[in-house]
Z-matrix of the N, CA and C atoms (Angstrom, degrees):
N
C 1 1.443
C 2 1.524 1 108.22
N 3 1.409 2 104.11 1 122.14
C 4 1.821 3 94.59 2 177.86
C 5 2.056 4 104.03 3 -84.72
N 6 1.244 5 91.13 4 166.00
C 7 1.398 6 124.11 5 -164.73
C 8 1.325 7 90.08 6 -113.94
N 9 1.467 8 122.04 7 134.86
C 10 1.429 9 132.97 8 159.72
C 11 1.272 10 103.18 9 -131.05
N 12 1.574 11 107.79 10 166.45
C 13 1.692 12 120.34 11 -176.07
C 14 1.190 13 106.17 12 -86.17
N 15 1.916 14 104.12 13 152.55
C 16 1.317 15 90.89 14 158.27
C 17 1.621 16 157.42 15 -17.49
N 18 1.074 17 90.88 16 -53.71
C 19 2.020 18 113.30 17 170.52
C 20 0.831 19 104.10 18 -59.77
N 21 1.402 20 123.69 19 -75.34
C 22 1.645 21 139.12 20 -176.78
C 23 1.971 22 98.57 21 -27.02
N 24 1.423 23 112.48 22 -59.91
C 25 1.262 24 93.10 23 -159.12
C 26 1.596 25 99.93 24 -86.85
N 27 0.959 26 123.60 25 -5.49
C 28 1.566 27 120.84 26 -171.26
C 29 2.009 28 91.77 27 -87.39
N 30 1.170 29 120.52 28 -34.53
C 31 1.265 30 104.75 29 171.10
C 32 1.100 31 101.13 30 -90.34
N 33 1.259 32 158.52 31 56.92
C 34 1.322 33 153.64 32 101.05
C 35 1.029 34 116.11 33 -86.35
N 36 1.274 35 152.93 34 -29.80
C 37 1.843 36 156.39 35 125.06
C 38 1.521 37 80.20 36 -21.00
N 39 1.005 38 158.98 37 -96.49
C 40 1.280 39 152.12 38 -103.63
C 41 1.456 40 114.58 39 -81.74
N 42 2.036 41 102.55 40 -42.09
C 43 0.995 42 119.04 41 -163.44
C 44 1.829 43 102.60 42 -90.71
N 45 1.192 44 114.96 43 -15.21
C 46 1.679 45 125.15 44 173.58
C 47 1.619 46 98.10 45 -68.70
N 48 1.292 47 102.08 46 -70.09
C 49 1.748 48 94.25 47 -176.94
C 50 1.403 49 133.20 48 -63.26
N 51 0.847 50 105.58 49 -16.93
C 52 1.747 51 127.97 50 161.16
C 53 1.544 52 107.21 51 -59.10
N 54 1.674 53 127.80 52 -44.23
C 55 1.234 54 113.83 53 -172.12
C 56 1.086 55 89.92 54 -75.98
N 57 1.781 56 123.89 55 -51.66
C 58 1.200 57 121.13 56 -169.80
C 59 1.517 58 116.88 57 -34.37
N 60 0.724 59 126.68 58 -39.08
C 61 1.822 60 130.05 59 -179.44
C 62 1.218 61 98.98 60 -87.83
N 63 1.366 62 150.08 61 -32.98
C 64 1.270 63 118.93 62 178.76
C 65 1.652 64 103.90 63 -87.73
N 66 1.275 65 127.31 64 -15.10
C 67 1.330 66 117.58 65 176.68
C 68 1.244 67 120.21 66 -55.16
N 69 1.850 68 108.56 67 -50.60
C 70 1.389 69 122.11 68 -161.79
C 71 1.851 70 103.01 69 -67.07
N 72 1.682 71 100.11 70 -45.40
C 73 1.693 72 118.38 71 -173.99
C 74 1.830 73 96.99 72 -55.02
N 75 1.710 74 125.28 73 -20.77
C 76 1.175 75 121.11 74 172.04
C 77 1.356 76 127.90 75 -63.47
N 78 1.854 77 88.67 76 -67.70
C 79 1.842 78 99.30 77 145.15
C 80 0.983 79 125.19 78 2.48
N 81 1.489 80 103.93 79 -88.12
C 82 1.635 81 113.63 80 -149.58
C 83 1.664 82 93.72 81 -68.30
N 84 1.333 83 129.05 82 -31.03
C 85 1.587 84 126.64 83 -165.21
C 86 1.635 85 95.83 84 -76.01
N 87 0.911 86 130.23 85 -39.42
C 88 1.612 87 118.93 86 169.15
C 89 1.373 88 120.99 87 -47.70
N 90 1.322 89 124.53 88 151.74
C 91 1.410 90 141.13 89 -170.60
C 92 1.601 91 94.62 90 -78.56
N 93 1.544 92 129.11 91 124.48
C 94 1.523 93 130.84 92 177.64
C 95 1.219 94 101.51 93 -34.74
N 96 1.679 95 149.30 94 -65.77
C 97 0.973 96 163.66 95 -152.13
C 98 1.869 97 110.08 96 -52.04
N 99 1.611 98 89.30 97 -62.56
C 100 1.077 99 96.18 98 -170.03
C 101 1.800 100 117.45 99 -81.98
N 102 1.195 101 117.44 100 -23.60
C 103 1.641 102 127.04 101 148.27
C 104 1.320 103 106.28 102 -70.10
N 105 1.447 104 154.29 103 13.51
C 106 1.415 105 133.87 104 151.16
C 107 1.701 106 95.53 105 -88.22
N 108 1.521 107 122.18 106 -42.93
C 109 1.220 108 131.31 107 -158.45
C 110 1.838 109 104.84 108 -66.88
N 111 1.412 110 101.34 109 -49.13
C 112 1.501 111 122.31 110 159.02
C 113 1.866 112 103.19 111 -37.30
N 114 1.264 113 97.87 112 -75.48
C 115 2.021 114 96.78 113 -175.70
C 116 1.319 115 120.05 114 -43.16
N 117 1.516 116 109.35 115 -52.44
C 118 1.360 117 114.62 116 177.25
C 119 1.556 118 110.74 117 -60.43
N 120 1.309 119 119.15 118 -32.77
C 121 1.757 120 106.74 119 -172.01
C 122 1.458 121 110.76 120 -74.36
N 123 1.532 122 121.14 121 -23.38
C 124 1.418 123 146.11 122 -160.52
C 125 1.549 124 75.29 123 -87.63
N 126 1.142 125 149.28 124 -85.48
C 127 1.401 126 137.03 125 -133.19
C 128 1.731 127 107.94 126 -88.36
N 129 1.256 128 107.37 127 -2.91
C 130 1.456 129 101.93 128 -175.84
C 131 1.621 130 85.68 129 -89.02
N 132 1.356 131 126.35 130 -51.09
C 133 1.421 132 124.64 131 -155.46
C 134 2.104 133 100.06 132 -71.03
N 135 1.315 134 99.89 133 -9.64
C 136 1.885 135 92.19 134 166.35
C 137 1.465 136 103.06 135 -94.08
N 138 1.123 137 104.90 136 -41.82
C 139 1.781 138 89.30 137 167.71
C 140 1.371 139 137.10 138 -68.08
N 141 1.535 140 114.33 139 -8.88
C 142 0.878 141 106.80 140 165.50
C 143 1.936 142 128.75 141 -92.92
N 144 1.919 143 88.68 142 -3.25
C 145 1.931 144 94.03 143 167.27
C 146 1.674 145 91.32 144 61.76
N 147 1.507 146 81.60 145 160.55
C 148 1.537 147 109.66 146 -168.15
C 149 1.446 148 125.48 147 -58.24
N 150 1.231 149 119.39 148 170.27
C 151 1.838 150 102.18 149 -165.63
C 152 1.679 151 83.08 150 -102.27
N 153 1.209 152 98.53 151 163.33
C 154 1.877 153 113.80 152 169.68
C 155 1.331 154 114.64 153 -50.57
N 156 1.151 155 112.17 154 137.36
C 157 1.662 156 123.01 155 166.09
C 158 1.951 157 101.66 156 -41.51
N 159 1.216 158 107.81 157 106.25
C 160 1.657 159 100.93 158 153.77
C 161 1.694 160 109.33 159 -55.99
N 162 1.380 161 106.37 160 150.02
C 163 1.217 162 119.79 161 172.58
C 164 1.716 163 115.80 162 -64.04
N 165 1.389 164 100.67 163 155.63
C 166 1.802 165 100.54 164 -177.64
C 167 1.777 166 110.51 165 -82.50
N 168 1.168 167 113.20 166 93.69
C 169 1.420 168 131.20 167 170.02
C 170 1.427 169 122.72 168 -167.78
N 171 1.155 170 95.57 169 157.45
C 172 2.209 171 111.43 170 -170.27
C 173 1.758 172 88.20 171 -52.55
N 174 1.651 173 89.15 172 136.59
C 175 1.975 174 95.78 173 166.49
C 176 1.247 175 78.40 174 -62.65
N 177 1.648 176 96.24 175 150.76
C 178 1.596 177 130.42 176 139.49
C 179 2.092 178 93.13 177 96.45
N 180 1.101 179 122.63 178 5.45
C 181 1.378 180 115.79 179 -177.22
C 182 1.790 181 94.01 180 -95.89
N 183 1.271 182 91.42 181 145.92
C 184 1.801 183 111.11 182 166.83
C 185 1.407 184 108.77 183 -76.37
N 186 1.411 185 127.51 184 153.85
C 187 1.193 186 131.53 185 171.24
C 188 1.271 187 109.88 186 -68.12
N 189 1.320 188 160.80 187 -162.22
C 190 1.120 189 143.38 188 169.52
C 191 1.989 190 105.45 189 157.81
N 192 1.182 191 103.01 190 110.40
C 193 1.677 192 113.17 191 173.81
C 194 1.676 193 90.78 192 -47.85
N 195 1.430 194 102.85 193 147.42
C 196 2.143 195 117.86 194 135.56
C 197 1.003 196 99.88 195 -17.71
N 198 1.460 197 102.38 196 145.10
C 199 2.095 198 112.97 197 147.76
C 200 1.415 199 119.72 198 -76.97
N 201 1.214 200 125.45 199 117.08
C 202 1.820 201 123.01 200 -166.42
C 203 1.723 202 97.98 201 -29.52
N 204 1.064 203 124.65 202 140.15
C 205 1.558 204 141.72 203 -177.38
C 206 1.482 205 122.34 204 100.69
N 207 1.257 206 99.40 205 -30.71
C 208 1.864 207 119.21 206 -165.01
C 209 1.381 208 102.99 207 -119.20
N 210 1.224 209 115.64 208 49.68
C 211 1.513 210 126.60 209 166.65
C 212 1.769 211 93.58 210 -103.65
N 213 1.710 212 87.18 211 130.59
C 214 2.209 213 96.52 212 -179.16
C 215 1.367 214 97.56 213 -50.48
N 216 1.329 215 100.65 214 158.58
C 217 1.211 216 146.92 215 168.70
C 218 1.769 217 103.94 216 -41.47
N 219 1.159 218 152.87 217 154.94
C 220 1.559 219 152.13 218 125.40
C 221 1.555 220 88.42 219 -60.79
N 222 1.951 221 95.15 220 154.68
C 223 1.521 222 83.48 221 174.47
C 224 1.262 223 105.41 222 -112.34
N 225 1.290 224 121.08 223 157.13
C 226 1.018 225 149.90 224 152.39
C 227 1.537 226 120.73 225 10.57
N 228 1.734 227 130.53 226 117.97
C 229 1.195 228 128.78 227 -172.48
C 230 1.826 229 102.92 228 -105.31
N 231 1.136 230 102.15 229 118.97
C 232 1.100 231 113.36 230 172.25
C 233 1.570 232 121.30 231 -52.31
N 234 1.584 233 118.15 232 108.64
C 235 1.875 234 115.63 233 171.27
C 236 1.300 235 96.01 234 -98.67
N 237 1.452 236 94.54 235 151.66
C 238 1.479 237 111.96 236 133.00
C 239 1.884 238 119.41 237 -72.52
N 240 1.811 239 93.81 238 142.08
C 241 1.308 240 115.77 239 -167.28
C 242 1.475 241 94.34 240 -82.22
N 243 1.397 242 144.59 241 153.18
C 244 1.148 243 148.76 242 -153.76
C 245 1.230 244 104.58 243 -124.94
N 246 1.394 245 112.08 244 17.97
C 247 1.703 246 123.50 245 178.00
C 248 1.527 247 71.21 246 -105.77
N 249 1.714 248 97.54 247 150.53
C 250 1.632 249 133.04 248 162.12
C 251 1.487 250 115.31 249 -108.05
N 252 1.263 251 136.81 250 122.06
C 253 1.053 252 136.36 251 -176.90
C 254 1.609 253 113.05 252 -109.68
């Protein structure tokens, strides 16, 4: 867990309520209509929770097996060395 200084967290208290007021001062400048339409899209997209982990590969690559021969290696089984020390 990091530790911050006093300051540090009191200017982050500072900097939270600060959006807070420009968020709400946003609010109110929106047309009712279009801030209800705004709420509702905001609460469907938390209910609907995070999208799935994409898989680990370059955007835009195909999935694609080895080429027969050039399939990895198994790894490696650990011996004992048959020297005694």
């Amino acid at each position: 867990m990091t530790k911050h200084s006093r300051r540090e967290r009191e200017r982050r208290s500072l900097e939270t309520e600060r959006v807070k007021e420009i968020e709400s001062a946003w609010i109110k400048s929106v047309p009712a209509d279009a801030a209800a339409a705004f709420a509702a899209s905001v609460q469907a997209a938390r209910e609907r929770g995070p999208l799935p982990r994409p898989a680990d590969m370059a955007p835009g690559t195909p999935p694609r097996p080895p080429r027969p021969g050039h399939e990895p290696r198994p790894p490696k089984e650990t011996t004992r060395s048959r020297r005694s020390y």
